[in-house]
MIFI-32654 format. One record per residue: residue number from 0; chain; x negated, y, z negated of N, C-alpha, C, O in turn. Coordinates in pm, 1 decimal. Last residue first. Example, Ala and Ser with C-alpha at 12.3 -4.5 7.8 and 13.67 -1.06 7.14 Angstrom:
1, A, -1285.0, -225.0, -708.0, -1367.0, -106.0, -714.0, -1290.0, 3.0, -787.0, -1340.9, 113.8, -803.9
0, A, -1319.0, -569.0, -780.0, -1230.0, -450.0, -780.0, -1320.0, -330.0, -780.0, -1423.6, -331.9, -846.5
This chain:
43, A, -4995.9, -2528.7, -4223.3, -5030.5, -2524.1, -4070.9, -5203.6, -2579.0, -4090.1, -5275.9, -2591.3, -3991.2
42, A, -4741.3, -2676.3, -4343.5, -4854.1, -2647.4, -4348.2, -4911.8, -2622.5, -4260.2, -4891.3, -2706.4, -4172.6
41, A, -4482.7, -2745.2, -4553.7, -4497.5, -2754.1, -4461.0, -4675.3, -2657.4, -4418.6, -4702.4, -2565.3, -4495.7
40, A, -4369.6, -3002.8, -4812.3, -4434.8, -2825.8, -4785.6, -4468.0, -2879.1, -4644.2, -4480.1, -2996.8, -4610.5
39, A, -4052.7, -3047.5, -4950.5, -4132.8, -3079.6, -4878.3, -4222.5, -2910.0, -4869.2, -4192.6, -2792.7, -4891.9
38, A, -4044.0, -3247.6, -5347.8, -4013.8, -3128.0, -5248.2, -4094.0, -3124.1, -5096.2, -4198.9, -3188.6, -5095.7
37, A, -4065.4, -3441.7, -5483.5, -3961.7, -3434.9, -5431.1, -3973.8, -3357.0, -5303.5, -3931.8, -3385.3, -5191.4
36, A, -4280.8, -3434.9, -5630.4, -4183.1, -3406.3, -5713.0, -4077.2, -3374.7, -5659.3, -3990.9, -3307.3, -5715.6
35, A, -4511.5, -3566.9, -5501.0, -4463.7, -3630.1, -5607.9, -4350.7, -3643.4, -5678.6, -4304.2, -3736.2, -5744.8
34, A, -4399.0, -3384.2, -5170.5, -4494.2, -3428.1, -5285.1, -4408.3, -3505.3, -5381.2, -4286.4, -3519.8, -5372.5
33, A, -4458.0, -3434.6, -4810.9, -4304.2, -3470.1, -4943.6, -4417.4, -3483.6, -5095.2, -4496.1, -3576.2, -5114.9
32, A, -4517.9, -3264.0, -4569.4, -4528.2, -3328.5, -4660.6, -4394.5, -3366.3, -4778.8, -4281.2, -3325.4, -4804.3
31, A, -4598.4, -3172.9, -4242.6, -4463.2, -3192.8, -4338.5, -4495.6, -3263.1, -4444.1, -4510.3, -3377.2, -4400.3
30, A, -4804.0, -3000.3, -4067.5, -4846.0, -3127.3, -4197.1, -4696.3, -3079.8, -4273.7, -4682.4, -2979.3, -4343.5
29, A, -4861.0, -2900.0, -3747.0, -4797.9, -2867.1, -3857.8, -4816.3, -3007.4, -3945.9, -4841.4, -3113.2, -3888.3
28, A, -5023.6, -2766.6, -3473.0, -5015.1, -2875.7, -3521.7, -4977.7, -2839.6, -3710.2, -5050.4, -2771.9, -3783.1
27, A, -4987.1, -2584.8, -3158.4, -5014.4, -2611.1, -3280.5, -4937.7, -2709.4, -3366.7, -4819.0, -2736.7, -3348.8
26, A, -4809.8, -2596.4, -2915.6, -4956.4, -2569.6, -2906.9, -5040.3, -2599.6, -3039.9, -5156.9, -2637.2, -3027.6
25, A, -4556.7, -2578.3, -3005.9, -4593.0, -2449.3, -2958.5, -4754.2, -2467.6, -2943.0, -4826.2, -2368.5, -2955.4
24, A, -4587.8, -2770.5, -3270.7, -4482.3, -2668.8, -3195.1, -4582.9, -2581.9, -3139.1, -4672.4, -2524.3, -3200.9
23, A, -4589.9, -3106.8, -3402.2, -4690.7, -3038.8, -3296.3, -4577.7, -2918.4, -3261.6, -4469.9, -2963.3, -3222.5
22, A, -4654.1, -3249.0, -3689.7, -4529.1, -3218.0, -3595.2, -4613.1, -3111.7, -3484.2, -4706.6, -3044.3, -3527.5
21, A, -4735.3, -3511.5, -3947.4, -4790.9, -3438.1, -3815.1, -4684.3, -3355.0, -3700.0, -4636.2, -3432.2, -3617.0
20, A, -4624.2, -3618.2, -4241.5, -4613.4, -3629.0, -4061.0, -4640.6, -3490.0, -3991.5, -4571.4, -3388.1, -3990.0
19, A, -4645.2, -3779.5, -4528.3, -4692.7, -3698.6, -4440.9, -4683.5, -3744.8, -4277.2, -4715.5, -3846.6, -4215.8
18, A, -4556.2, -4000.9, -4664.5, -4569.7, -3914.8, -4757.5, -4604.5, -3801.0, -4680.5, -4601.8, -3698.3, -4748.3
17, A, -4403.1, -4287.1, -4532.1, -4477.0, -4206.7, -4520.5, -4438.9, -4133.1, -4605.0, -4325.2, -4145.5, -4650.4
16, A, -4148.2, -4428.0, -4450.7, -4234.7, -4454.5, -4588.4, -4314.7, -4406.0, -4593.1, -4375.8, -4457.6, -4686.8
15, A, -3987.1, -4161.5, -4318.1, -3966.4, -4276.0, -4364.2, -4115.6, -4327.2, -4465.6, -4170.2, -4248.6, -4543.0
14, A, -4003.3, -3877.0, -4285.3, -4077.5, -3938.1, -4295.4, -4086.0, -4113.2, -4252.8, -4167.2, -4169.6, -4179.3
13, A, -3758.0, -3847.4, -4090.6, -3872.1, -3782.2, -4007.0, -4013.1, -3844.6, -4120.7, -4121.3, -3862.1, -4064.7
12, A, -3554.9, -3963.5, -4247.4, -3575.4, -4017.0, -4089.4, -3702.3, -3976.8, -4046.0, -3765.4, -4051.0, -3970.7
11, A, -3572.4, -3867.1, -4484.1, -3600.9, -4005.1, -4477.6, -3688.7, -4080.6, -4292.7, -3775.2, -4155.8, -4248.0
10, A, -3475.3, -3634.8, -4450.8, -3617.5, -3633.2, -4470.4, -3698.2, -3808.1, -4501.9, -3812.1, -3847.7, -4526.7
9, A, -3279.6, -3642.6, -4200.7, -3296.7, -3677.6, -4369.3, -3450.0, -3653.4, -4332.1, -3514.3, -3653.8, -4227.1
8, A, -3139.7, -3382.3, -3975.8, -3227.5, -3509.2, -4000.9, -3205.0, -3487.5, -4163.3, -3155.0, -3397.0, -4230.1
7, A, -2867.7, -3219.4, -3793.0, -2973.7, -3203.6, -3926.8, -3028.8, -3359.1, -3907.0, -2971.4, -3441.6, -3835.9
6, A, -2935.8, -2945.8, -3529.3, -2909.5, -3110.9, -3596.5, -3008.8, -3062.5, -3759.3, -3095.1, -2989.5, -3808.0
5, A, -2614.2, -2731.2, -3513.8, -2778.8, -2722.0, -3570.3, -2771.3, -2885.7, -3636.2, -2695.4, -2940.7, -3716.0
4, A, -2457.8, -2634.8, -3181.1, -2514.9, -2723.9, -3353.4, -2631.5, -2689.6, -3416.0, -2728.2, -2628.1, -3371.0
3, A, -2489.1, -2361.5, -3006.3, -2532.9, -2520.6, -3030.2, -2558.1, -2507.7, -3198.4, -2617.9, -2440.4, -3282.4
2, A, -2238.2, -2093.4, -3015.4, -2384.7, -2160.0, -3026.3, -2372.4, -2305.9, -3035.1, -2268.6, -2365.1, -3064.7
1, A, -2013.2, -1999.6, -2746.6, -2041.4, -2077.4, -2866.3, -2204.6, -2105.5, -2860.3, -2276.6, -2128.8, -2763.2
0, A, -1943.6, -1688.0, -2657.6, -2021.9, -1804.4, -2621.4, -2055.7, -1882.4, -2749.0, -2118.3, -1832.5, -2842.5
């Protein structure tokens, strides 16, 4: 049985000019960030 793809996004698409986005899984609420130096943290 073949698996499904795995989508990829840019970190452009899910921020765009934003520095932070809110992602909701499962009942709970996550903080994607992009800091100063590129990198993303993710946060509960």
């Amino acid at each position: 049985m073949p698996s499904d793809p795995v989508l990829a996004l840019s970190s452009t698409e899910l921020l765009g000019d934003r520095h932070a986005v809110e992602i909701e899984h499962l009942g709970s609420r996550y903080v994607l960030r992009a800091t100063r130096s590129g990198k993303l943290i993710l946060t509960k």
